[in-house]
Structure formats: C-alpha cells, structure tokens
C-alpha positions as CSV (number, residue, x, y, z in Angstrom):
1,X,45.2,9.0,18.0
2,X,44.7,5.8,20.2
3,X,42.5,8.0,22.5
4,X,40.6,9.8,19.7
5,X,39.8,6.0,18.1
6,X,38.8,4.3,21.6
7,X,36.4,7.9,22.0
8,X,34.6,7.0,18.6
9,X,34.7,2.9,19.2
10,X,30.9,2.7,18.1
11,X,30.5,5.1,15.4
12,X,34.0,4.0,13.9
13,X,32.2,0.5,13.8
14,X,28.9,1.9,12.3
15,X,30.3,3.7,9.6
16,X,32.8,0.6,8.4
17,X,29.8,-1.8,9.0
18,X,26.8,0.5,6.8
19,X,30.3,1.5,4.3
20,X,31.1,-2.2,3.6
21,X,27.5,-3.7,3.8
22,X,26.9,-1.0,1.0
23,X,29.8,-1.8,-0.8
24,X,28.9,-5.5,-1.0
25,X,25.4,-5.0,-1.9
26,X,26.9,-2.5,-4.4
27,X,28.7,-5.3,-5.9
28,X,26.5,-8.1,-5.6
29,X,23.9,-6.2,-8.2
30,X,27.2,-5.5,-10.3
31,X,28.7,-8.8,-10.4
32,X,26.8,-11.9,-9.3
33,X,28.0,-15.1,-8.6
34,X,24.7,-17.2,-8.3
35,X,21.0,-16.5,-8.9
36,X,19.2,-15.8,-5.5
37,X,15.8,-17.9,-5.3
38,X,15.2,-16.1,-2.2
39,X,15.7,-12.3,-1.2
40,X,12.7,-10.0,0.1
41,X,11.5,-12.1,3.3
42,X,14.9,-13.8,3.4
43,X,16.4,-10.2,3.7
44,X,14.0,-9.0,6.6
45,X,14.4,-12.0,8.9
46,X,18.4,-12.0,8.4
47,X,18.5,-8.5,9.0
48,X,15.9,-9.0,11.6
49,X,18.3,-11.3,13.6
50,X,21.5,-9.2,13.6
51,X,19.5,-6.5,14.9
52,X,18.2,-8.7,18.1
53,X,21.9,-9.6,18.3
54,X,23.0,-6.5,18.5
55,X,20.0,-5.7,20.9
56,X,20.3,-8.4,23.6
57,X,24.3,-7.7,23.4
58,X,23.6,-4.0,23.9
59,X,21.1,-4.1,26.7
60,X,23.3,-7.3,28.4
61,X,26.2,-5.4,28.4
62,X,24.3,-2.2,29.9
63,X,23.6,-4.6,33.0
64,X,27.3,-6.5,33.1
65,X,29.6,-4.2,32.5
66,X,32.5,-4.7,31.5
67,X,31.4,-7.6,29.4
68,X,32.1,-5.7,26.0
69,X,35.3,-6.6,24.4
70,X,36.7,-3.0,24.6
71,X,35.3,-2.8,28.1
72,X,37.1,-6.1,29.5
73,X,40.5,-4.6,27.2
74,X,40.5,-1.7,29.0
75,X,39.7,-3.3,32.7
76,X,42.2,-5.7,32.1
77,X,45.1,-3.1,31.0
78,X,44.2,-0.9,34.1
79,X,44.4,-3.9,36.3
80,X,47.9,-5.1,34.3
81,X,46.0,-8.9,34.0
82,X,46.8,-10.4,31.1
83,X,50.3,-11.7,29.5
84,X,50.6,-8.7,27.3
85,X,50.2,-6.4,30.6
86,X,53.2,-8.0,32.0
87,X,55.5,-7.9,29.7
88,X,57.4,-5.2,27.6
89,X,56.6,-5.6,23.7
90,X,56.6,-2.8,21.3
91,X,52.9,-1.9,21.0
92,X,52.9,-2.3,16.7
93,X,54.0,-6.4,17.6
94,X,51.2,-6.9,20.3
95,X,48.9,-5.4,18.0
96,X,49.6,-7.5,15.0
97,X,50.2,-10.9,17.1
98,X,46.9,-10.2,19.2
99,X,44.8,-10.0,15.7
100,X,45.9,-13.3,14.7
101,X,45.7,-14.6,18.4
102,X,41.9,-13.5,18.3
103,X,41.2,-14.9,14.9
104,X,42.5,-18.4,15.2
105,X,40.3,-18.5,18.4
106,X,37.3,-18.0,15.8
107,X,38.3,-20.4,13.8
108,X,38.5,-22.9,16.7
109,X,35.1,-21.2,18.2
110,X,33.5,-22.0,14.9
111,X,35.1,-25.5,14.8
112,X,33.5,-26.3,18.3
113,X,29.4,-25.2,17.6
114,X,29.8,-27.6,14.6
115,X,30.9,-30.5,16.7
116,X,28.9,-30.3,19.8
117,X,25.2,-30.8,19.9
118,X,24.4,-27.8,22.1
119,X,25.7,-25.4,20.3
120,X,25.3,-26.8,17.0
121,X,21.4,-26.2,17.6
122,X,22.6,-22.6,18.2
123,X,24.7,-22.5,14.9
124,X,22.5,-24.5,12.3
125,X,20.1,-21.1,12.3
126,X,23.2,-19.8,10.6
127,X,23.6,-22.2,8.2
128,X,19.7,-22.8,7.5
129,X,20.1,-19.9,5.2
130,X,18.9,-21.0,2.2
131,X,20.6,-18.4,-0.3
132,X,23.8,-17.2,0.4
133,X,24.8,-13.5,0.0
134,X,25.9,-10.5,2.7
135,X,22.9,-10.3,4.9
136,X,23.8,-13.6,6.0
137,X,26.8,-12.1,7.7
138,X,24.0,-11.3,10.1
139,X,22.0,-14.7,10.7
140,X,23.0,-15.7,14.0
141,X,21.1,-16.3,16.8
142,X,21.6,-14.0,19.4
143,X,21.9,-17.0,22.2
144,X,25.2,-17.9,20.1
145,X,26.4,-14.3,19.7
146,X,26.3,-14.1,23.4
147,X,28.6,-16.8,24.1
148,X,31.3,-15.5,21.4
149,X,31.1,-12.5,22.7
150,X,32.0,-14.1,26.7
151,X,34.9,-16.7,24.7
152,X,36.3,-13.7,23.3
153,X,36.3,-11.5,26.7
154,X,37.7,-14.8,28.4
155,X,40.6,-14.5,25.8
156,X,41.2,-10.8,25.6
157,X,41.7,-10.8,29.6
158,X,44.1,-14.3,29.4
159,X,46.2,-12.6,26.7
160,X,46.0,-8.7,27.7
161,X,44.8,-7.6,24.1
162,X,44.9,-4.1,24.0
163,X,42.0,-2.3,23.5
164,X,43.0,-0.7,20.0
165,X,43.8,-4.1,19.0
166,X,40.0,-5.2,20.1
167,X,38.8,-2.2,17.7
168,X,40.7,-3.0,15.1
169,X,39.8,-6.8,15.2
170,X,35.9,-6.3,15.4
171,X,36.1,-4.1,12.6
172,X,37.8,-6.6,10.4
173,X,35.7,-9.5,11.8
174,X,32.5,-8.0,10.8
175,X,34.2,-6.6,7.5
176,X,35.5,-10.1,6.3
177,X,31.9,-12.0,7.2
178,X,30.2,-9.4,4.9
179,X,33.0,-10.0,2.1
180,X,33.1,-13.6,2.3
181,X,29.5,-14.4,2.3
182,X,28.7,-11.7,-0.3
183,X,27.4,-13.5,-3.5
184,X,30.3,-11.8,-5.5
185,X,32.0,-13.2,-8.5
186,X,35.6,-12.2,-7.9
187,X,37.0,-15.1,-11.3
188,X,39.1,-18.0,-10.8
189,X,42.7,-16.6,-10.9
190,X,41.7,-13.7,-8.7
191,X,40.1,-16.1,-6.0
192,X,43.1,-18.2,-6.1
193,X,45.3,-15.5,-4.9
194,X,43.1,-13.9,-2.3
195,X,42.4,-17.4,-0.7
196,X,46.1,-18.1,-0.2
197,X,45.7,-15.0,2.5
198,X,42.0,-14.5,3.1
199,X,38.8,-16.0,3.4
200,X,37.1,-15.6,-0.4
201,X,33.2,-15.9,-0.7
202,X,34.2,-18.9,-3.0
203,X,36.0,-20.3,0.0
204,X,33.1,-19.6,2.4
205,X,30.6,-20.8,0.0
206,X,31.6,-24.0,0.5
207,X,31.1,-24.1,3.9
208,X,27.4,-23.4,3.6
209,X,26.6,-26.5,0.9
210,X,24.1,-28.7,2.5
211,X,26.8,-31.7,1.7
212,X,28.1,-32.9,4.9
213,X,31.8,-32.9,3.7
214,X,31.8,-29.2,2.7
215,X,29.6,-28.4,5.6
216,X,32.6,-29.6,8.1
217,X,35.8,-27.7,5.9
218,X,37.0,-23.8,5.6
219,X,35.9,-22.6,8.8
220,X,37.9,-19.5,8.4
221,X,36.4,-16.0,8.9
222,X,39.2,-13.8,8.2
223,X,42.5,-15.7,7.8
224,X,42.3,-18.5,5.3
225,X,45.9,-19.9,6.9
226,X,43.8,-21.9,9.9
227,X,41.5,-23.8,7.3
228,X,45.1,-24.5,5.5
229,X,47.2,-25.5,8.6
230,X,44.5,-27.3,10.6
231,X,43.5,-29.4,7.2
232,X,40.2,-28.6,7.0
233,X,40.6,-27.0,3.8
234,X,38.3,-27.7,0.2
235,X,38.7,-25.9,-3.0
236,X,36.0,-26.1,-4.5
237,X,35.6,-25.1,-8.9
238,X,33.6,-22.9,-10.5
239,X,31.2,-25.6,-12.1
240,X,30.7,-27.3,-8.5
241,X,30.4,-23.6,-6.6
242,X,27.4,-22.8,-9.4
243,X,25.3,-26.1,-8.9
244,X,26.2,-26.3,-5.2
245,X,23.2,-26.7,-3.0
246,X,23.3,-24.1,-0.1
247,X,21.7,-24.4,3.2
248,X,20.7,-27.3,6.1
249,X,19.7,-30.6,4.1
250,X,16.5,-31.5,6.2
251,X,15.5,-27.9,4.5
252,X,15.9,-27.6,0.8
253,X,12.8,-29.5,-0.3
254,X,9.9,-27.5,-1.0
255,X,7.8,-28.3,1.9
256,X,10.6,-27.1,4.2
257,X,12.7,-24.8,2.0
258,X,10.5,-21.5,3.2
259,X,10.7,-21.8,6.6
260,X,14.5,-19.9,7.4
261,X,12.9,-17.4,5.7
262,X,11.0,-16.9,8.9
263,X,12.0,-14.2,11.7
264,X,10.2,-16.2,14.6
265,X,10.7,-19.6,13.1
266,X,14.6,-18.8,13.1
267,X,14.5,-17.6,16.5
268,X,12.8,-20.9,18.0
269,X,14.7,-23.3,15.8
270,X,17.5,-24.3,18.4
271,X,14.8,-25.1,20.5
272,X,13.0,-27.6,18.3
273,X,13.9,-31.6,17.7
274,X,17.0,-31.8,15.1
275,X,16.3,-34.2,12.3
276,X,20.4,-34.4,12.1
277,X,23.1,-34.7,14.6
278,X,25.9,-32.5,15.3
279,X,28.1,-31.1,12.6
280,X,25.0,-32.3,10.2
281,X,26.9,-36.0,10.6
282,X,25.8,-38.2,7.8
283,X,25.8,-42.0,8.0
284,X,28.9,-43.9,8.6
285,X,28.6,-45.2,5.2
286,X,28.3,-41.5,4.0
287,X,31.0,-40.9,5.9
288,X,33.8,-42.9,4.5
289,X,32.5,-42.1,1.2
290,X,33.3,-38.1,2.1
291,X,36.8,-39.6,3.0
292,X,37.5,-41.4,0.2
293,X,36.9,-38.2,-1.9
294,X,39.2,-36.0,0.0
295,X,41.9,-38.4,0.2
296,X,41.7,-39.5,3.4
C-alpha cells in the first residue's frame, strides 16, 4: 500500500487539493461568514500566485533534485541519515510523531517571516489580501514558498521522516490552509470545540486583521496546540470576527485598498519600500496598549 501511495504522490495530492478546494467553495456559497467586497480580480491574482508557486517549485526541483520533500525522504531513508533511520520505532509511532514534528516547525517557520524584516517583505503579500476566504490558501509569493520548501527538506533529513509520512503531511497542510481560511460560518459552540484541536477559520481570521495585536497571535496551520502552548493564542467573538478589518493596514483605505488585487503588483511587492516594519510593529505606545488588553 506504501508503494502504491508513494507511485501516485502527485495525483493523490491533486485530487485532495481540487476535492477540498471544491468543498470549501461549496460551502462558502452555502454558509458565509462575512460579505466579500472583493472576489473576481482578487480570485485571478490569488489563484494566479499559487500557480507560479507551484511553477517555480516544479521547474526548481526538475534542476535540484532531490529538493522535493518526498525526494529528500526517500534519499535520506536509502542513505539511513536521519534519527528515525537509526533507530528501531514501530513505523505507525514515527509516522504520527513525524506529523506533529513537521507541523510545529510551521508554526515556528511562520513565527519567524513575521519577525524578521527579510522575510516579512516575503510574507506581507500573504497577508495583503484584502478579503479573506479559500483562494487565499494560495497567496504566497513563490520566493517564500521556496524557502519553506528548503526548511522543510533541512528538517525531514535531520529527523528521517519517512516518506509516507511527507505525503501524508502535505496533504493535510494544504487541506487545513484551505479549511481555515475559507470564509465558512461553522457557529460559536462548534468553533469552540474544533479550535481546542485544530486551526478553525475563526481562529485563522484573526490572524489576518490589520490590528497589529491579532496580526502577531494564532500562527497555527494545522494544530491549534502550538498557538495554545507557545501563548500566542486570541479568541476572538463573533461580533469582533464580523467588524474585523482584514488585510495590511498601509492598504485598506481606498486609494490603496485595490492594489493586492493585482497579479504583478503582488509579485513586486517584497521588493518595494515597506511603510511598516517587521511583524507590522506599531508604536511603542501602541504597543503597550496591545499588552494591556491581552493581559500582559
């Protein structure tokens, strides 16, 4: 079965990517959480950018073999490198512990292009996204996808992640970003369950507020635990969720509000001056104010 799933790695990822991209879409029409303001250029340009992503990655990969996560899981378990290749662990454990291995480096991955200025430029196209729903799963900038994609091969060789376990990761990955930024109304109580495990699109939501405090809490992609033990959890009500503000601040007035709509403009963005600093820092006097309401 292993065998038969590492044969079929790509179309098993095609058919759960188009299946749950569908889904959400499916549901988004069905049950809202927030009127879009933006959708038909919006759409193009997000869709636009995963598909360079997924270009540049491809035609990288072609030239650096084995670069590919599956590709460095399988060099490194022929070569025995990594500390799962030394060591004899029933193969059900590794797989489990090497999914939550590879997601808490996410959540740390994601941690880091919010607090360094380099890659922050790289991140804030993500997060210039001025509506919120599952085509933003897809706004990255292929510059930033490429360096995941090298963290994660760095990691999968240190730790000897199988390569089923590199399937079955990417799968979820890519499943949970379209879930969680899907503009889905789940309810309160339901939401309060789900987030105690996973990332909810009410969790996620707040992330992508142009509010500096919300901005910089619930990393999380998948596992909603890191957020929790890390404390860089918010919840955030239904009433504050409806009126929140999504996107970059320096891009939500109406002279400015257009522009991540752009395909080329979003490309050329972490290339252009930034009118905030890392992590969309406010004022030290902004600061303390976002302390004081969290409690800290």
């Amino acid at each position: 079965m292993t065998s038969a799933i590492l044969d079929n790695e790509p179309l098993i990822r095609l058919v759960g990517f188009v299946g749950i991209f569908v889904g959400m879409v499916f549901l988004e029409q069905l049950i809202p959480a927030r009127h879009l303001s933006q959708r038909g250029r919006r759409w193009l340009t997000n869709l636009g950018l995963g598909m360079t992503a997924t270009l540049v990655v491809r035609l990288f990969a072609r030239f650096m073999l084995p670069v590919m996560g599956v590709g460095v899981a399988i060099w490194a378990e022929a070569q025995g490198v990594g500390l799962f290749n030394t060591m004899s662990l029933p193969p059900l454990f590794v797989l489990v512990i090497s999914l939550f291995a590879l997601d808490g480096l996410i959540y740390g991955q994601h941690v880091v292009f919010h607090r360094v200025k380099v890659f922050w430029r790289l991140h804030r196209v993500h997060h210039a996204d001025p509506d919120l729903d599952v085509t933003s799963a897809l706004r990255f900038h292929p510059f930033e996808i490429l360096i995941s994609l090298f963290v994660k091969a760095a990691a999968i060789v240190a730790l000897g992640v199988p390569p089923l376990a590199v399937i079955v990761f990417e799968v979820l990955l890519n499943g949970s970003a379209m879930f969680n930024h899907a503009n889905v109304r789940l309810g309160a109580e339901v939401n309060r369950l789900l987030s105690l495990f996973v990332v909810t699109p009410d969790m996620h939501r707040v992330h992508h507020a142009s509010e500096y405090g919300a901005q910089n809490r619930n990393f999380g992609f998948n596992l909603s635990l890191w957020d929790r033990i890390f404390g860089t959890y918010r919840h955030a009500g239904g009433a504050e969720l409806s009126a929140m503000q999504i996107g970059l601040a320096e891009y939500v007035t109406d002279d400015q509000k257009l522009k991540p709509t752009e395909f080329l403009w979003s490309l050329i963005l972490p290339f252009v001056p930034m009118t905030q600093p890392a992590g969309n820092r406010p004022d030290a006097k902004s600061h303390e104010a976002e302390k004081r309401k969290l409690g800290k």
